[in-house]
Structures are given as structure tokens and as C-alpha cells.
C-alpha positions in Angstrom: -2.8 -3.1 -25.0 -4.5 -0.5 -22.6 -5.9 -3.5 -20.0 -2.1 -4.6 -20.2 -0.6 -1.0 -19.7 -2.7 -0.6 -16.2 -2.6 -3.7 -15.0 1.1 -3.4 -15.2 1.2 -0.4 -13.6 -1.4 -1.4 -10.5 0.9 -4.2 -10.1 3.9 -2.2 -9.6 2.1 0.7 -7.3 0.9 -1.9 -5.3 4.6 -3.6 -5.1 6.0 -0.8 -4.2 3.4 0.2 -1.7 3.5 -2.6 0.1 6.9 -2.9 0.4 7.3 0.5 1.9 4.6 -0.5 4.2 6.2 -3.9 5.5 9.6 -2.3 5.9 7.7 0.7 7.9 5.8 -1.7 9.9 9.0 -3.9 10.5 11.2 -1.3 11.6 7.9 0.6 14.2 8.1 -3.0 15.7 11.7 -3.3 16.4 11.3 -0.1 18.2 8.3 0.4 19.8 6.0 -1.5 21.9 3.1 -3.6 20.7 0.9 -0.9 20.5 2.8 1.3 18.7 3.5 -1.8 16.2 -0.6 -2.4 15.7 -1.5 1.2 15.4 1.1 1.8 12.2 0.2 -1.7 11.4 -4.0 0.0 11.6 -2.9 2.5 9.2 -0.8 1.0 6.8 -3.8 -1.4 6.1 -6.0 2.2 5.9 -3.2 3.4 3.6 -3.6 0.5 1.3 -7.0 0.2 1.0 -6.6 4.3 -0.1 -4.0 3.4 -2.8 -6.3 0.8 -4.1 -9.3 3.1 -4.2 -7.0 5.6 -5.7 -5.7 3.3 -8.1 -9.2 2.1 -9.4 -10.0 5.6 -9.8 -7.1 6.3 -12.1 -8.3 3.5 -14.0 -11.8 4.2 -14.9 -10.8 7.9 -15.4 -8.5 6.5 -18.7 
């Protein structure tokens, strides 16, 4: 029940996170220049790569 709770919930951070980060990456790019577009697109994959650290985290803490 517990390996089912978190894996529910690491699926749905990580939904939502990279949602936000394709609709942030999308709109940078409609906008900007390519450079501007592959710098946010740099961090967002930083940013993900955090989440997922942070996530693991979570889960070995419980």
C-alpha cells in the first residue's frame, strides 16, 4: 500500500512538473530568440533533475 501511495504521488509531481515546464519552455520560444529558448530549456532540464532528487528524498525519508 505504501510503494503504491508514493509511486502515485511521484507520478503526479512529475506530471505536473513537466507540464509547467513544457508550457514555460513553449511560450520562452514563441517569444524570444533561440537562445533565450535553450537557456530556459538548460534549466528546466536542471529543474527536473532537482524535483527528482527531491522526490527520491521524500521517499526514503518515509
Amino acid at each position: 500500500m505504501y510503494k503504491q501511495t508514493m509511486n502515485t504521488a511521484k507520478g503526479i509531481g512529475l506530471g505536473v512538473l513537466t507540464g509547467v515546464t513544457v508550457a514555460a519552455i513553449s511560450a520562452k520560444a514563441m517569444n524570444g530568440g533561440h537562445h533565450r529558448a535553450a537557456k530556459l530549456k538548460k534549466n528546466a532540464g536542471r529543474v527536473i533533475h532537482t524535483m527528482g532528487d527531491l522526490i527520491g528524498d521524500v521517499e526514503k525519508m518515509l
